[in-house]
N, C-alpha and C positions, 0 to 999 in steps of 0.2 A: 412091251417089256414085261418080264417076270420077274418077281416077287416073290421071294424065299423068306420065310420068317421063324428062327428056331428060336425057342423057350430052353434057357440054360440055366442049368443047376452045378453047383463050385461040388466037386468030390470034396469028403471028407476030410479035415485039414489043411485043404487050401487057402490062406488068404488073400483075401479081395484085392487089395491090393495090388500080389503076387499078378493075380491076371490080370486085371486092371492095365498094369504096367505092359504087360506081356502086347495086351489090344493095343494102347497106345504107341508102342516102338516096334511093334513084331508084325499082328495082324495089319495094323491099319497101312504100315509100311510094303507088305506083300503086295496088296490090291493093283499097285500100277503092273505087275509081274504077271496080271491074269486079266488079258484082254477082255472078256467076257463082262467081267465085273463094271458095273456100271455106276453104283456106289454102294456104300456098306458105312456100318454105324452099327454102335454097341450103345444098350441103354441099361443104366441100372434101374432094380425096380424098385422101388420104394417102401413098398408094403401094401395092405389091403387097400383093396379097392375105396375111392371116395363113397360112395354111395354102399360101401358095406357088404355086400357082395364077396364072397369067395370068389378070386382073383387072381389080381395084379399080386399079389405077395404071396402064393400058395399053389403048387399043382393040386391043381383039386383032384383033377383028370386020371392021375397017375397016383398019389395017393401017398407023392414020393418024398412031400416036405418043402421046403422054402425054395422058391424059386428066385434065381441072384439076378440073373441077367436076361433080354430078350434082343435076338442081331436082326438088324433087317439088309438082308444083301438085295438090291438090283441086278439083274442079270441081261444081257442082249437074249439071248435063249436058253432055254434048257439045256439043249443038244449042246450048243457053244461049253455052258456051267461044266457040263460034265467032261468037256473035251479040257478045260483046263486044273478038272480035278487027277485028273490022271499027270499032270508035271509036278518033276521035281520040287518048286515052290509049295506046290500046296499039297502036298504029299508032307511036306516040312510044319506044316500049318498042324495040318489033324493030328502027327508024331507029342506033338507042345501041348496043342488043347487038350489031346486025351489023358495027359498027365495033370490037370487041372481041372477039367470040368465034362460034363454031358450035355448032349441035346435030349432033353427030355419031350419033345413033340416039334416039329416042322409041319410049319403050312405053307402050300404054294398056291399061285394069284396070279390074276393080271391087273396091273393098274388101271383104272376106270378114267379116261381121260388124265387130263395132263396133273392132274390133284391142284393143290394149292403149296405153294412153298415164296417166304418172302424172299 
């Protein structure tokens, strides 16, 4: 399984909220519509890092300023991801998001065994 994880930054007069809502009833509603997708989840971030560290509340990387959100999508494959970025669904998805917010960096992985989940 692959492993997509983008760092999201809210555009300019967005509020939290606004997408927030949007994840809860839009994004998270799409996901059955893209075979592919194997789960996904939206985390807000809280702020700097516990240990003090430039972080969890700051691209540092980018230089770009407060970072809001970070998504973790599952995928069955890549090849699959990309076969269902090209339908109409999610073609509706990126239309929404890019009126509210950016990916400021994407990392992609494989999950190392089955991980831990209760």
């Amino acid at each position: 399984m692959t492993i997509i994880v983008h760092r999201i930054r809210l555009l300019d007069g967005v509020a939290p909220d606004r997408f927030e809502t949007w994840v809860r009833e839009v994004d998270y509603a799409t996901c059955p519509e893209l075979p592919s997708v194997l789960s996904f989840s939206v985390q807000r971030v809280a702020g700097p890092a516990v240990d003090g560290h430039v972080g969890a509340g700051t691209v540092a990387d980018t230089g770009a300023g407060p970072l809001a959100y970070v998504e973790i999508i599952e995928v069955s494959s890549l090849a699959d991801f990309e076969q269902d970025m090209q339908s109409p669904p999610f073609r509706k998805l990126v239309s929404d998001f890019d009126q509210m917010a950016e990916v400021v960096s994407e990392t992609v992985g494989e999950r190392i065994g089955e991980g831990y989940r209760v």
